[in-house]
C-alpha positions in Angstrom: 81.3 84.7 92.6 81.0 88.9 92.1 83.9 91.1 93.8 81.3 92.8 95.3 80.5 90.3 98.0 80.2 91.8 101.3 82.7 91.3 103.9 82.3 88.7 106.8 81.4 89.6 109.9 84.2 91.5 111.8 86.1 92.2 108.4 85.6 96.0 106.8 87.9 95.4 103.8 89.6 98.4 104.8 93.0 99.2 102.8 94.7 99.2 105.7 95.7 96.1 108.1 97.2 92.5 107.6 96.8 91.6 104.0 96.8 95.0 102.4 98.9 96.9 100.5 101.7 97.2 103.0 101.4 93.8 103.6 101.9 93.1 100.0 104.5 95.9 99.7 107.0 93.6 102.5 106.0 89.9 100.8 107.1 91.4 97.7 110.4 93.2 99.2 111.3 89.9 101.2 111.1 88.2 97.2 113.6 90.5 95.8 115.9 90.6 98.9 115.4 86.5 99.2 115.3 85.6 95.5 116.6 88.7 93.6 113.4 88.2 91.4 113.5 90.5 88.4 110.9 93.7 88.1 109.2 92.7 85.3 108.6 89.1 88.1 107.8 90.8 90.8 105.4 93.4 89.4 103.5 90.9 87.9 103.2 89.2 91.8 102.1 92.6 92.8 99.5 92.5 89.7 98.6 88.8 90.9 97.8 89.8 94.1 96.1 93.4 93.8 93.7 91.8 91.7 92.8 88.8 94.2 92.5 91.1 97.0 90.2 93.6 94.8 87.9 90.7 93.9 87.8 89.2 97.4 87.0 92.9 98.9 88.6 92.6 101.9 92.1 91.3 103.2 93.9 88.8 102.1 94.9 87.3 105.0 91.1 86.6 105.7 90.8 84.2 102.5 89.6 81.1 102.5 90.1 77.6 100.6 86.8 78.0 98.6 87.7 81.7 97.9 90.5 80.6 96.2 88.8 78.1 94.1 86.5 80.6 93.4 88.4 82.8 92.0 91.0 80.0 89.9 87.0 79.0 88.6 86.1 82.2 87.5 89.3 83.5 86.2 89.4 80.0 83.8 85.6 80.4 82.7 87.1 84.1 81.3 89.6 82.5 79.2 92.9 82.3 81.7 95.7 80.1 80.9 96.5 76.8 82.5 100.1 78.5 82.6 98.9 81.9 83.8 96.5 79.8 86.3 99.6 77.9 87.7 101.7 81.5 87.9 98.6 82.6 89.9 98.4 79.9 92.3 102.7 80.1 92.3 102.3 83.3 93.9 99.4 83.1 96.7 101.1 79.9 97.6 104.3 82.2 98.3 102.4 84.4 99.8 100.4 82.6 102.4 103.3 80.3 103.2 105.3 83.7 104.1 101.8 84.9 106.5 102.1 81.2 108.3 105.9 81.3 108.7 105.4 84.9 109.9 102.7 83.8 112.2 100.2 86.2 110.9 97.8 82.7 109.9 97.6 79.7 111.6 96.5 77.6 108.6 97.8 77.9 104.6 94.5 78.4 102.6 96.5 77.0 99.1 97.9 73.8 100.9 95.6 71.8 100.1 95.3 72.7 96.5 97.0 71.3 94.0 99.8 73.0 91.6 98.7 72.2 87.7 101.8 70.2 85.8 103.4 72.0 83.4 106.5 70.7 84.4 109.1 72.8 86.6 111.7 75.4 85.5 115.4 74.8 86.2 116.7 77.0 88.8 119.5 79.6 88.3 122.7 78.1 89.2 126.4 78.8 88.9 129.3 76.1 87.3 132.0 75.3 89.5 134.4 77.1 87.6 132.0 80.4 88.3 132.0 79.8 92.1 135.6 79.8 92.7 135.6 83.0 90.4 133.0 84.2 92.9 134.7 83.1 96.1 138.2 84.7 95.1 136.2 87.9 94.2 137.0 89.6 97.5 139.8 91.4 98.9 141.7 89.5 101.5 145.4 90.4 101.2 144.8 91.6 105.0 141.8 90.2 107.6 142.4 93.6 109.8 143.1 95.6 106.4 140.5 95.2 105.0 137.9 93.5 107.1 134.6 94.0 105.4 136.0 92.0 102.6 137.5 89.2 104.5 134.0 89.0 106.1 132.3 89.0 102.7 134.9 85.8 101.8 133.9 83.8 104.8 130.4 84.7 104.3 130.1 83.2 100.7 132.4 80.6 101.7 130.3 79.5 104.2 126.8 79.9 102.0 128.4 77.8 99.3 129.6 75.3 101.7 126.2 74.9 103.8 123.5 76.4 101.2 121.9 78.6 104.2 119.2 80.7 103.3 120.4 84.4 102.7 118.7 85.3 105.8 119.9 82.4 108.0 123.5 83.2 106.8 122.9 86.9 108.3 121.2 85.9 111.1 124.0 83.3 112.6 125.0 84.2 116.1 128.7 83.7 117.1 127.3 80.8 119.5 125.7 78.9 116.5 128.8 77.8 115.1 130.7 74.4 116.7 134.2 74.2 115.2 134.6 71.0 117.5 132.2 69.2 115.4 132.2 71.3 112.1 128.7 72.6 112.5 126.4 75.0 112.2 122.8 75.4 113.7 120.6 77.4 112.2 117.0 78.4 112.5 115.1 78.1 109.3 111.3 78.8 107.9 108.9 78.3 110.8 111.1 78.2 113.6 112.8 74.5 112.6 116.2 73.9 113.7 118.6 72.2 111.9 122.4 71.6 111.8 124.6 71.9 108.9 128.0 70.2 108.1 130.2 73.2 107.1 133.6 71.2 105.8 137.0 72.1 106.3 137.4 75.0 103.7 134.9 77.2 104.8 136.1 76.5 108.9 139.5 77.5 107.8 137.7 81.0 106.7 135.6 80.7 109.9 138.5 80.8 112.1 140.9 83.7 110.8 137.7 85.5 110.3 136.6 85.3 114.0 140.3 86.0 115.1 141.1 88.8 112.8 138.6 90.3 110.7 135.7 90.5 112.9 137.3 92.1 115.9 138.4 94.9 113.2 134.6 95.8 112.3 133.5 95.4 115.8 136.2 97.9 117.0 135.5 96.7 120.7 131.4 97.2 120.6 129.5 93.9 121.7 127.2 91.9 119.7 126.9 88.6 119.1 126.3 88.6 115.5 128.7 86.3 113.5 129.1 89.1 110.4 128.6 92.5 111.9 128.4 94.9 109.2 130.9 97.9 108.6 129.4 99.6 111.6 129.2 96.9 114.1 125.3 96.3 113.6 123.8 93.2 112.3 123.9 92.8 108.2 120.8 92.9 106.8 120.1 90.7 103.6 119.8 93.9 101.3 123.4 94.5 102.1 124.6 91.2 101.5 122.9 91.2 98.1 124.5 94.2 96.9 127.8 92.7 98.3 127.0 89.3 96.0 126.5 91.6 92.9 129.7 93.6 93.2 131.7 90.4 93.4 129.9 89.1 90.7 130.5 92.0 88.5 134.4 91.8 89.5 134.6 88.0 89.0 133.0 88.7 85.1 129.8 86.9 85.8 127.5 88.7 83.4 124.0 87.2 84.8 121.8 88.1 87.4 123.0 86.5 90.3 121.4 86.6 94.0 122.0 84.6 97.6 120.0 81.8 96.4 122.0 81.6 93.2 124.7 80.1 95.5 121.9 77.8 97.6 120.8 76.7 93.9 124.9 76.2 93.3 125.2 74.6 96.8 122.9 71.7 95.9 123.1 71.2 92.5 126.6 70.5 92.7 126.4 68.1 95.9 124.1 66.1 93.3 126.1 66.2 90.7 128.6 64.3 92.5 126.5 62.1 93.8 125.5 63.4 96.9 121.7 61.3 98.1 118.8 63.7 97.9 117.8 63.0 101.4 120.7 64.3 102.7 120.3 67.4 100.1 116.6 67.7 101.7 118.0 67.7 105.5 120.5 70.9 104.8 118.8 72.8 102.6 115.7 72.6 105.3 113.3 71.6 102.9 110.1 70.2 104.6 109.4 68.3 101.6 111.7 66.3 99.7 109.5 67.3 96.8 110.8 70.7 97.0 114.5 69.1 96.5 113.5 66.9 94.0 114.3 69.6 91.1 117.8 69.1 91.5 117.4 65.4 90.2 116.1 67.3 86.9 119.4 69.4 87.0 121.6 66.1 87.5 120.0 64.2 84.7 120.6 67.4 82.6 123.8 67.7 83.0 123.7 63.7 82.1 122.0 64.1 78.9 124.5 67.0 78.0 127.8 65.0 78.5 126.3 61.4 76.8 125.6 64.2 74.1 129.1 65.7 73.9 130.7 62.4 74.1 129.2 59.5 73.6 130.2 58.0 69.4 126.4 58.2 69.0 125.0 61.4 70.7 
């Protein structure tokens, strides 16, 4: 169970090619635009990896189950954590689910290994009282005025009504929204389609956007993206993300938020109100409902928090 194996047949461990350090460089990049994961995180994914592909000797795409184990076996004989050996396993499982969803492997080498319990972290989330802060952020005296900003409105109106993914939100097409029926279809992780209630609010936005605002950044060039950017091309998430942290700043929210802080917001609020998980599961596009099932944690939480705060014997 050395590093110094020798490749397999076919595979010259070369730095370059799927699985190398370009590979790693873009898995690591889609984490900070996706997740706005701190340095200090994602260095120590970049660590994580490195050292998994040095000791396999070749890419990382080309591991297998048994590697895997291999190395989890030989990294606990040395001393390693249970806690660092979860981290570990946290971030190949991230990784080789991005190199299915990106169609680079057929087959997750992780999935069938199983994540030790430590118990789960809370994710980041926003009050209610912070959202609306949030949402009324923006500029939007004027849809033709100041267009960019009316977009950015109906943009975080719409992630907070739906809890899209920060790259399905800038991915919509004009065509994937149904006002009719108060929809939207969107194309998650792998290709699934799903489609997701939007509510009245975040129509209302929808609408004055599509008749004001948008024809103002598109300045009569053609595209069918839903929110152009400031030059009439499609947004990328990076953009987007720096958008989310100006409001932020300008609504006095002092933490590190991102576009998933609003997904995180989206659902745990739809379950603090009693909203059934399922249903939570189904828009979020979660293939698992375990995935989902960490907002039960927040719920009960929040629970324990206000039987504490008010109850004669908290």
């Amino acid at each position: 169970m050395s590093g110094d194996r020798a490749p397999r047949s076919g595979q010259d461990g070369s730095e370059q090619g799927a699985g190398g350090p370009e590979e790693i460089d873009r898995h690591l990049d889609g984490l900070w635009l996706q997740k706005g994961l701190a340095t200090n995180t994602l260095a120590a994914y970049r660590r994580d990896l490195t050292a998994f592909r040095t000791w396999l000797a070749r890419s990382l795409d080309s591991a297998r189950t048994y590697d895997i184990q291999d190395y989890l076996a030989e990294r606990h004989a040395g001393g390693a954590s249970a806690r660092s050996t979860a981290r570990l396993l946290s971030c190949l499982r991230g990784y080789y689910r991005a190199a299915v969803d990106a169609g680079r492997l057929e087959r997750d080498p992780t999935a069938d290994l199983a994540q030790p319990l430590l118990g789960r972290p809370l994710p980041k989330s926003l009050a209610e009282n912070e959202v609306e802060a949030l949402l009324a952020a923006p500029n939007v005296e004027d849809p033709s005025g100041s267009p960019g900003e009316y977009r950015d409105r109906t943009m975080l109106e719409l992630l907070y009504a739906t809890g899209l993914r920060v790259s399905e939100l800038v991915g919509l097409a004009v065509s994937a929204l149904n006002v009719r029926q108060g929809v939207v279809r969107v194309t998650g992780k792998g290709g699934r389609e799903r489609l997701v209630p939007v509510g009245e609010v975040a129509l209302e936005w929808l609408d004055r956007y599509v008749v004001a605002a948008r024809p103002a950044l598109l300045r009569g060039r053609p595209s069918d993206a839903l929110f152009p950017s400031n030059r009439g091309t499609p947004m990328t998430r990076q953009t987007f993300w720096y958008a989310i942290k100006r409001y932020a700043a300008r609504a006095g929210i002092e933490r590190d938020i991102s576009p998933h802080t609003l997904r995180h917001a989206f659902a745990t609020h739809l379950v603090n109100h009693g909203a059934d998980l399922r249903a939570v599961q189904t828009m979020l596009g979660h293939a698992d409902l375990s995935t989902t099932q960490i907002y039960t944690h927040v719920a009960r939480d929040r629970l324990k928090r206000l039987h504490s705060a008010h109850h004669p014997r908290g």
